[in-house]
C-alpha positions, 0 to 999 in steps of 0.5 A: 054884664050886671043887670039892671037890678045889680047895677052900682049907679042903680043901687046908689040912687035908691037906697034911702032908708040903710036900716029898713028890712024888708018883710021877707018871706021867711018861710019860702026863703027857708024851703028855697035854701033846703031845696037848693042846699039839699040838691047841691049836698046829694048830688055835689058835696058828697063827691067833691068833699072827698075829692077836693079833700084829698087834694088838699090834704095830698098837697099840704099838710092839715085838715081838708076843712077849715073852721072859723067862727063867724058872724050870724043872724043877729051877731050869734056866733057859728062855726063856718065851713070852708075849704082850706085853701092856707097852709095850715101853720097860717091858721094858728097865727094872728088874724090877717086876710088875705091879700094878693099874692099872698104866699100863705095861700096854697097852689090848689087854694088859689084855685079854689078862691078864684072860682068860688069852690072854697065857700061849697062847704057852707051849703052844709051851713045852710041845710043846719040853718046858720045860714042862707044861700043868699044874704051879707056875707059872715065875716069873721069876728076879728073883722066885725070887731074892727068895724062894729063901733066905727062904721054906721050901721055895720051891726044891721047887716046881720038883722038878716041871715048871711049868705053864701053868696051876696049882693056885694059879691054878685057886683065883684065886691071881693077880696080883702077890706082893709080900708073903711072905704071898702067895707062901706062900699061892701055894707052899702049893698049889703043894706040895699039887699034888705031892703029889696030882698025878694025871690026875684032878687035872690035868683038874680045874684045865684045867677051872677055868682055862677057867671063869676065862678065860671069866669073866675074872680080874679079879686078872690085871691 
């Protein structure tokens, strides 16, 4: 169950103002990512990166590690890190997400999707300081193009560093957005989380993150 605090009706009623930042705190954010980034990369990352790594490249040709530009603090572009869970002649086409079924998706990819494995790369995001543990997910700069004019209010969402993991997420707000509709469903949180951003918050959607990936998002595909 979703808490009080991430309950969709319970959003709904209070936001207010969509572009309002809240005063955050910066510095106990940052020790927060580095505590927890660095926890992960020595004691996680240094032995999953290997393993998964040769998984992937054992079971499809390419690279183990997927590199995609993205969206950051204040619309700056950085280089994001996943692991690559497409067969890699998918990568050199045009831009398209993801959608179910999806035959481009490889077998261990599937995997990696649904319980949130893909994204364990971007801690090392966090540690180099392009992102947070918590914030609005980065999309890819396709994807803002498609919606950075169109639909009010997108830019504010990177007043803020992108997450790892987000509000959005925490509330099973995953896989494609194709639609309008589901990007403003995705941005209404987004705007939401800063606004309310606190340590408090950030702990309660680590926490609904970890619930999800053990019980495996069947809308990550």
């Amino acid at each position: 169950m979703v808490s009080n605090a991430l309950d969709p009706h319970h959003i709904k009623a209070r936001i207010k103002h969509p572009i309002l930042i809240r005063r955050i705190d910066y510095g106990g954010k940052r020790v927060f990512d580095l505590v927890v980034a660095g926890l992960v990369t020595v004691f996680l990352l240094s032995w999953l990166i290997p393993l998964v790594g040769i998984v992937i490249m054992l079971t499809s040709r390419g690279p183990a590690i997927f590199m995609q530009t993205r969206s950051g603090l204040n619309g700056r572009h950085f280089t994001c890190y996943k692991f690559r869970t497409m067969r890699w002649s998918a990568s050199k086409g045009p831009f398209t997400q993801a959608l179910k079924d999806d035959a481009r998706v490889t077998p261990i990819g599937r995997f990696l999707r649904r319980t949130n494995l893909d994204e364990m790369p971007q801690f090392l995001n966090v540690l180099v300081g392009h992102m947070s543990i918590v914030g609005p997910r980065p999309h890819p700069i396709q994807l803002d193009a498609e919606f950075w004019f169109s639909l009010p209010n997108y830019p504010h969402r990177y007043q803020v560093k992108p997450g790892i993991t987000g509000l959005a997420q925490a509330c099973g707000c995953r896989g494609e957005t194709r639609s309008p509709l589901k990007m403003k469903h995705r941005l209404m949180y987004d705007q939401f989380y800063i606004q309310k951003a606190s340590m408090w918050l950030d702990i309660s959607i680590c926490l609904q993150t970890l619930i999800s990936m053990m019980r495996g998002n069947t809308d990550a595909f």
